[in-house]
N, C-alpha and C positions, 0 to 999 in steps of 0.2 A: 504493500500500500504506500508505503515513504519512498519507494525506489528513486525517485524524484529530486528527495529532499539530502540534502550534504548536512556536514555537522555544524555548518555556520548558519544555515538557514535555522535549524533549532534556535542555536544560538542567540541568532540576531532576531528572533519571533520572542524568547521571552525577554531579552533586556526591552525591546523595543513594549511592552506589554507592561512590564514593574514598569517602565518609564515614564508612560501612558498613567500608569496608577499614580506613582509619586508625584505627576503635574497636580494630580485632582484631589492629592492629600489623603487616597488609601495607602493603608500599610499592605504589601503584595509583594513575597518572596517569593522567590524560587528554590523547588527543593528535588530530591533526586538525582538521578544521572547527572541533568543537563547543568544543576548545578554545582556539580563536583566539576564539571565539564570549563564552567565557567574559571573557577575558583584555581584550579593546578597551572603549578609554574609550567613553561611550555613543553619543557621536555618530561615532565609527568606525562602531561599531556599528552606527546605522541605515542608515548609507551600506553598508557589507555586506550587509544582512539587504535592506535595500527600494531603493535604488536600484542598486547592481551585479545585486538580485536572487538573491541568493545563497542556495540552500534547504540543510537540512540534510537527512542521508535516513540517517547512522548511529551509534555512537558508540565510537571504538575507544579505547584503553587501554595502558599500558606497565605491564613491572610486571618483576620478578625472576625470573628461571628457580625460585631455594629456594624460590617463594612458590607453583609452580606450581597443589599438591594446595591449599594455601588459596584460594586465587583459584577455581578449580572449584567449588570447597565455597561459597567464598561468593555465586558466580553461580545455582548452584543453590538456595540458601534464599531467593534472589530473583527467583523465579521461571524462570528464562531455563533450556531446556536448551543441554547441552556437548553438540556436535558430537563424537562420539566417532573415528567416522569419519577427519576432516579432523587428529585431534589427533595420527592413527598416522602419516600422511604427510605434513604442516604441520612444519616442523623451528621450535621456540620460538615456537610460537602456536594459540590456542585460538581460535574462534568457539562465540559464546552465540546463542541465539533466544529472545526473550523474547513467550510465544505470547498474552501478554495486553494489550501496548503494541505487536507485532509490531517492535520494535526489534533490530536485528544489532548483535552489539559482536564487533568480534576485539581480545583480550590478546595483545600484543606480547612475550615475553621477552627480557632484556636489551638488546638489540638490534633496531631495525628492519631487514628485509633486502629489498629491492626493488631498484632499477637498484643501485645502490652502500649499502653498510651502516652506520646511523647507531649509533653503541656508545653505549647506555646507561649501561650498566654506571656508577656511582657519580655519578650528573646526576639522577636522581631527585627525590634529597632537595633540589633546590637549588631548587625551586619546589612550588607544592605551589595549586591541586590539578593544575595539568596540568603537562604539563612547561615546560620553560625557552623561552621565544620563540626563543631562540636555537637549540636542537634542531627546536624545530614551524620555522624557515627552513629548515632544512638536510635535514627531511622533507620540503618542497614543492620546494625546487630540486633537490635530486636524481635530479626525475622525469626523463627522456630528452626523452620524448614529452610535453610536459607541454602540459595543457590549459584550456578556461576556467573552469574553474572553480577551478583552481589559481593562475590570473595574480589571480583577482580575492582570492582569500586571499593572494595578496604583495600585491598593492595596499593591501588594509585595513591587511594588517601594519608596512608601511612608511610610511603615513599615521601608524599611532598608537601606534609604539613608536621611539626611539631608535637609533641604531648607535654605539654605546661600547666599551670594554673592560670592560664585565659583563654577569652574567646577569640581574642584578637589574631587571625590568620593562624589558629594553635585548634589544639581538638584540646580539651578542658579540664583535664582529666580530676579537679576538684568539683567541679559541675556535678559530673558524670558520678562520681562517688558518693556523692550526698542522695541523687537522686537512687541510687540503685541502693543503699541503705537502709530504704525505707520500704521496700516492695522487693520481695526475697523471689518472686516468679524472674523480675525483669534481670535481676542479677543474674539468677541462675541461667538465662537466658545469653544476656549480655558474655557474662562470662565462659558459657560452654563454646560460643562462639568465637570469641577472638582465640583460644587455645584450636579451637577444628580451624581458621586460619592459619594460625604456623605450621598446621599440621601440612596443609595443602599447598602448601608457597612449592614446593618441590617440583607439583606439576607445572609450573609455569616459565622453567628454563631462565630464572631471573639473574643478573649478572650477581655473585658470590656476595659482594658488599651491599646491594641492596637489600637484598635477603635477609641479611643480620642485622639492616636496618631495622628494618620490620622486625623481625624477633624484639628486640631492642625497646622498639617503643609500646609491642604491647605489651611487652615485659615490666617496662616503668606503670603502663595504666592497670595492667593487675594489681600490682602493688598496690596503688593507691587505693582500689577499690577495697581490696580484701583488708587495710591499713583503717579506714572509715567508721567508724564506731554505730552498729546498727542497731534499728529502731526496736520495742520490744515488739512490735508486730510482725518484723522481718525474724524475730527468731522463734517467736510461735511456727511463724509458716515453712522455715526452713527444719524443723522438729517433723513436718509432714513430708517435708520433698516431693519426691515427682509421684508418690503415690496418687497422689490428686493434680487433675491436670492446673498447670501453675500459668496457662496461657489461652488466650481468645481464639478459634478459631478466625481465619479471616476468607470470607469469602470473595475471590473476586466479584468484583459489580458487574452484569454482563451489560457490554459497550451494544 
């Protein structure tokens, strides 16, 4: 269906879309691939795009529940229709179709909700135009089931961004620890993940130092997590473990 479409065209559809929002004073991030896509210095970059092989195929978005009727408003003066449909049984999320570039974008409100819930809610503002690397890690390891095309966006990400105590061009790994503190499913989740990552870097013929980059930093974000003093609710649930399932199923929404 994209055959059409190159990776700048993604590109340049959603900066041109936040750009469009932030004249009219919505808050409208990008989140996903295309903005991992955005965000990597150039030679992450090419390593993502051509030798992991990594295509893009859509472009989704965060934004504010208050912003909801603007966000609609502004998808539609841009060509794309609003799934009306999906918007009555979708709980904080829109899908657009834009019938002239055949691009899908779904706006996210407040909140991402998939295996476990990433809260938006006031991280917006702290990057601009996508969200914060540190939210885009915490939307990829979330996944349950997570797949390749997911290990290869932690790869780029961990190649070409930092593990700090900020948001700033850094993935946040203080953030990150407070929030998985308190919710013992997202941890156990978070964490079985980036370990099955190191596991699989092998497959991907990476040059020897990068590699051990990667080991490296998500070595330092274990740490901190596991370092994080947890909540008493996190240690009731983790007294259960995986006996009881500890995550949402997610269905996809059929487009």
């Amino acid at each position: 269906m994209h055959n059409s479409l190159k990776e700048e065209d993604f590109i340049n559809e959603a900066l041109k879309i936040v750009g469009e929002a932030e004249k009219r004073g919505i808050v409208l991030r990008v989140i996903g691939a295309v903005a991992l896509r955005i965000k990597l210095p150039n030679d992450v970059r090419i390593l993502h795009e051509k030798i992991l092989n990594r295509k893009l195929s859509d472009i989704d978005y965060a934004s504010y529940s208050k912003y909801t009727v603007e966000v609609r408003n502004l998808f539609k003066e841009l060509n794309y229709v609003w799934d009306e449909a999906i918007a009555r049984i979708a709980l904080l999320r829109d899908i657009f179709y834009n019938k002239i570039n055949n691009i899908h974008s779904d706006v996210f409100y407040d909140k991402l909700m998939f295996c476990h819930d990433i809260d938006l809610r006031g991280r917006l503002e702290l990057d601009y135009p996508t969200i914060t690397l540190t939210d885009y890690a915490l939307e990829k390891l979330q996944i349950v089931q997570i797949n390749e095309k997911d290990v290869k966006d932690l790869i780029a990400l961990f190649i070409g961004f930092p593990v700090e105590n900020s948001d700033k061009d850094a993935i946040n790994k203080e953030y990150i620890s407070k929030v998985l503190s308190k919710d013992w499913g997202f941890y156990y989740t978070v964490t079985s993940n980036l370990k099955k990552l190191t596991q699989l870097l092998g497959r991907y013929k990476l040059p020897k130092d990068k590699e051990d980059m990667i080991k490296s930093k998500v070595s330092n974000l274990l740490e901190a997590i596991e370092k994080e003093p947890k909540s008493i609710g996190w240690k009731m649930r983790a007294k259960i473990g995986t006996k009881k399932k500890w995550y949402r199923e997610v269905e996809e929404v059929i487009r």
